[in-house]
Wavefront OBJ file of the C-alpha trace (Angstrom):
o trace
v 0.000 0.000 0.000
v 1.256 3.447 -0.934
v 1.709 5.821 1.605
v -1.210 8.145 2.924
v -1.378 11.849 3.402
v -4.458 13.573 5.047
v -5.955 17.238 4.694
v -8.912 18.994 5.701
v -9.468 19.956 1.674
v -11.461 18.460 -1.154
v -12.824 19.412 -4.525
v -16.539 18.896 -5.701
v -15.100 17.122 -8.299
v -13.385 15.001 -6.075
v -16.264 14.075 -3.869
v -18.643 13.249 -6.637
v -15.818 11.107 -7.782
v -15.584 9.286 -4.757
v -19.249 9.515 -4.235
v -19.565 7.580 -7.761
v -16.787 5.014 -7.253
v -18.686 3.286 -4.215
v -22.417 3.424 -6.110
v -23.625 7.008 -4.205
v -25.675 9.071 -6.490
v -23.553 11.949 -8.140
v -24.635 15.206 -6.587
v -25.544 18.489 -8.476
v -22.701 20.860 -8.988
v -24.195 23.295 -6.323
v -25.203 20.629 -4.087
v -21.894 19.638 -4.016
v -19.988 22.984 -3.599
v -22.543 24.083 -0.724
v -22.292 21.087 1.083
v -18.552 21.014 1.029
v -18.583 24.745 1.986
v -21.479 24.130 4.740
v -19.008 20.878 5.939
v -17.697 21.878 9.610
v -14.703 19.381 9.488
v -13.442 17.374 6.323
v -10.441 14.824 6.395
v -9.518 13.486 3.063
v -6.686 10.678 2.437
v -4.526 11.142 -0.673
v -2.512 8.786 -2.471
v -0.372 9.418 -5.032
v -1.926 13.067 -5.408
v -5.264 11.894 -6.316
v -8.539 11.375 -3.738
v -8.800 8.369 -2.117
v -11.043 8.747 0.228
v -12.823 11.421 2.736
v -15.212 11.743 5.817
v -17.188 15.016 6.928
v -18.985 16.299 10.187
v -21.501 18.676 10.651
v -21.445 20.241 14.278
v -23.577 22.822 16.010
v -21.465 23.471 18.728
v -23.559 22.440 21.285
v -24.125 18.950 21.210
v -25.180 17.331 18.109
v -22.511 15.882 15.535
v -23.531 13.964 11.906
v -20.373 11.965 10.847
v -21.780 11.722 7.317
v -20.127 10.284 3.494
v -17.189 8.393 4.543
v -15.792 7.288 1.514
v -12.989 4.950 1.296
v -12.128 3.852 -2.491
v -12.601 0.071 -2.334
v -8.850 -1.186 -3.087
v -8.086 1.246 0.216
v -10.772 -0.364 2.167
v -9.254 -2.736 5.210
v -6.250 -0.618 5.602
v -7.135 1.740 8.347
v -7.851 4.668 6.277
v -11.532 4.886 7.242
v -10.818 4.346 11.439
v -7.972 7.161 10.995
v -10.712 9.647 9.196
v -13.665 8.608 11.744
v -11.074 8.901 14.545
v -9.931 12.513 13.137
v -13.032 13.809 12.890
v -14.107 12.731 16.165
v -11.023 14.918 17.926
v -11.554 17.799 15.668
v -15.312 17.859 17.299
v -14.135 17.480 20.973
v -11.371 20.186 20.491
v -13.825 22.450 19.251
v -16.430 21.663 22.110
v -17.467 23.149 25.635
v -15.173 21.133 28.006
v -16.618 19.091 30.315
v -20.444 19.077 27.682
v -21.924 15.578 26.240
v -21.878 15.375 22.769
v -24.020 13.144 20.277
v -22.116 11.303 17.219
v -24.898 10.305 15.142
v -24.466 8.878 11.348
v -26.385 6.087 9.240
v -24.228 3.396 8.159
v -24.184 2.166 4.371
v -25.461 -1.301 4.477
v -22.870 -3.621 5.524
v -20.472 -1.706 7.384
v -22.186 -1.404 10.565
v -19.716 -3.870 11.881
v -16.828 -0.546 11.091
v -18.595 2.155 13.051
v -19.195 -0.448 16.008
v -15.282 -1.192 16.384
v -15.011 2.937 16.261
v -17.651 2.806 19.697
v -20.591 3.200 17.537
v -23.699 1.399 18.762
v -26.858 0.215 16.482
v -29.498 1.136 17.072
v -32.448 0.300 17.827
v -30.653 -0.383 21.668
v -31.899 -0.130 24.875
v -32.832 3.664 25.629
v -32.282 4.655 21.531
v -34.724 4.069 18.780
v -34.038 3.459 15.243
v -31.742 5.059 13.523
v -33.698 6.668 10.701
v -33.907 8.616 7.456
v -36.154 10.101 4.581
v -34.622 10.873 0.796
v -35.882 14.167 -0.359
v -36.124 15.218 -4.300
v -36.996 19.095 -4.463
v -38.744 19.339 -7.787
v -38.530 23.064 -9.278
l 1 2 3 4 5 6 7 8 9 10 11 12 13 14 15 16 17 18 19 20 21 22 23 24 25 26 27 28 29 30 31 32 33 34 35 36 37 38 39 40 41 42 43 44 45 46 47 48 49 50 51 52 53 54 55 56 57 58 59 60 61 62 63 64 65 66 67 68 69 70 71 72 73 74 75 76 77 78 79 80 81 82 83 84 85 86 87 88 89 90 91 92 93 94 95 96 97 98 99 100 101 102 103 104 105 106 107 108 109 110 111 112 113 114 115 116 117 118 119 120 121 122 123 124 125 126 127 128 129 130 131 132 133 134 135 136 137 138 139 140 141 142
């Protein structure tokens, strides 16, 4: 395996790319660019100068965090890439919060790698004391 370099930067182009590579649904041009520039942490991993793979949170600075499109190209999958992203994220968030405040990770696993976010501390849910985890797909039609 090549080596790995992170940043906190990534193109539109780039995350559609990504996006595409693991079967997500490419996003508008704008979608893309706001939600990059609405994104309160990023960590990409680069190899060889090109994408190959990212994670995002969205944080109010209170209490609740989204950990949301962690992408990890498949032939990088396994390596540790995706743990060192989560794991990155999940610092940025508790340097940036109130000392001594709870804070709520919340994301919604792509099918199958629930096992990944439970090894990271992540719990399923339903649970005891948590419901299900849920979601609803939007299409704004003009």
């Amino acid at each position: 395996m090549k080596q790995i370099e992170y940043c906190e930067e990534l193109t539109p182009e780039d995350y559609n790319r990504l996006r595409e590579i693991v079967g997500w649904k490419r996003l508008t041009e704008k979608q893309a660019v706001r939600g990059l520039a609405n994104t309160t942490f990023l960590i990409s991993a680069w190899s060889d100068g090109k994408a190959v793979g990212m994670g995002r949170a969205l944080f109010d600075y209170g209490y609740t965090v989204y950990i949301g499109d962690v992408i990890i190209m498949p032939e990088y999958q396994g390596c540790g890439i995706g743990a060192h992203i989560v794991q990155g994220l999940i610092n940025k968030v508790k340097e940036a919060a109130e000392e001594g405040g709870d804070l709520m990770f919340c994301l919604v696993a792509a099918e199958g790698k629930e096992e990944f976010y439970e090894r990271l501390g992540f719990q399923r849910r339903p649970c005891e004391g948590l419901g299900a985890g849920m979601s609803m797909r939007v299409i704004k039609h003009e």
